[in-house]
C-alpha positions as CSV (number, residue, x, y, z in Angstrom):
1,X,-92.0,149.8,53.6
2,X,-90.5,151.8,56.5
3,X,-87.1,153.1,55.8
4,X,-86.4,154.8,58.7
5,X,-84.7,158.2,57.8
6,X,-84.0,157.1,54.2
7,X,-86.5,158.2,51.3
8,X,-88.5,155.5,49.3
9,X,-86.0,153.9,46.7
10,X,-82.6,155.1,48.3
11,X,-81.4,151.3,48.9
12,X,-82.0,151.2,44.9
13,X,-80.8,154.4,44.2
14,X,-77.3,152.9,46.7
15,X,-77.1,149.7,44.9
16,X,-77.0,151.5,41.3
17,X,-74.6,154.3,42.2
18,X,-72.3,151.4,43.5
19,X,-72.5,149.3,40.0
20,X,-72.4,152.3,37.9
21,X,-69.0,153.4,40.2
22,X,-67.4,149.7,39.6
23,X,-68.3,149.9,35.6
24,X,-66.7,153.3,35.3
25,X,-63.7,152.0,37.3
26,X,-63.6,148.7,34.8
27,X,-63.9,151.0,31.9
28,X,-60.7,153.2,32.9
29,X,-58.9,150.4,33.8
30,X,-55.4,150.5,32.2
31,X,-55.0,148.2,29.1
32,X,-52.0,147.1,27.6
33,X,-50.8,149.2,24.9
34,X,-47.8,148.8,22.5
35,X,-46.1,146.3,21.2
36,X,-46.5,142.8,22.8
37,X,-43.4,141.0,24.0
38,X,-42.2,137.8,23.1
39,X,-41.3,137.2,26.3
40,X,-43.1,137.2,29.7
41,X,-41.5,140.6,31.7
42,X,-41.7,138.7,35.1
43,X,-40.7,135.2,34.5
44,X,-39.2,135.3,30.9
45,X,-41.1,132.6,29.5
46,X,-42.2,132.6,25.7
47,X,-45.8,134.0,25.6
48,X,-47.4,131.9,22.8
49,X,-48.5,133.6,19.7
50,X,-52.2,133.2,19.8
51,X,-52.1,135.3,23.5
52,X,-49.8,138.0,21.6
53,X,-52.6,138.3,19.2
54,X,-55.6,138.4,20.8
55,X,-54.4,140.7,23.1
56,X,-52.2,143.5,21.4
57,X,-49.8,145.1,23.9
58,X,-49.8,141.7,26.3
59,X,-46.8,142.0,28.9
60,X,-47.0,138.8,30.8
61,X,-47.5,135.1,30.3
62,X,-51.2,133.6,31.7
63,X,-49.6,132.1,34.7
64,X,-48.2,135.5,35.7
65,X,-51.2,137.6,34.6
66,X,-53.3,135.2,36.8
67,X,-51.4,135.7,39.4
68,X,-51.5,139.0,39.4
69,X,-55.4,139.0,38.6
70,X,-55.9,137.0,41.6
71,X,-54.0,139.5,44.2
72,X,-56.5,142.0,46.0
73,X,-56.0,145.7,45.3
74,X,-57.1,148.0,47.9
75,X,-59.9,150.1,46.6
76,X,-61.6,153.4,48.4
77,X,-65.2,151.9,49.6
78,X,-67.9,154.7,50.1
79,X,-70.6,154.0,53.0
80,X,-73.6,155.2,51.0
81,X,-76.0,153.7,54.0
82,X,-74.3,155.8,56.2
83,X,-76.1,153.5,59.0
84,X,-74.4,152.4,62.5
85,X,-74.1,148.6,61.2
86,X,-72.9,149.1,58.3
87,X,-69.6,151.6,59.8
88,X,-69.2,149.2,62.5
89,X,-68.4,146.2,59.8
């Protein structure tokens, strides 16, 4: 298949760099650590036992946690196709 400037197997060689970067970033990804509170530290409700224990270190209730799982973080994006289309989106 033609590639234009791009060597055989780059748009593989792309796609893997891409989900080995987004591993490595899940892998660092800060975990709680500590004690676990009782308490939610955002909306002081009681966090129930079974969370506290199956997550050691747990800070927030679910609703909160959700919350704050659902909010989009801004993350550096590398243009590995480096084509015009894809800078212009």
């Amino acid at each position: 298949m033609a590639g234009g400037w791009s060597r055989d197997c780059a748009v593989n060689e792309q796609i893997e760099a891409s989900i080995s970067d987004e591993l490595e970033r899940m892998r660092t990804q800060k975990r709680p650590v500590g004690k676990s509170l009782t308490h939610c530290a955002e909306c002081e409700e009681p966090i129930p036992e079974k969370r506290r224990a199956a997550i050691p270190g747990v800070k927030l209730c679910i609703d909160c946690q959700q919350e704050r799982d659902g909010r989009k973080t801004a993350r550096g994006g590398i243009n590995r196709r480096g084509s015009k289309d894809s800078q212009l989106k």
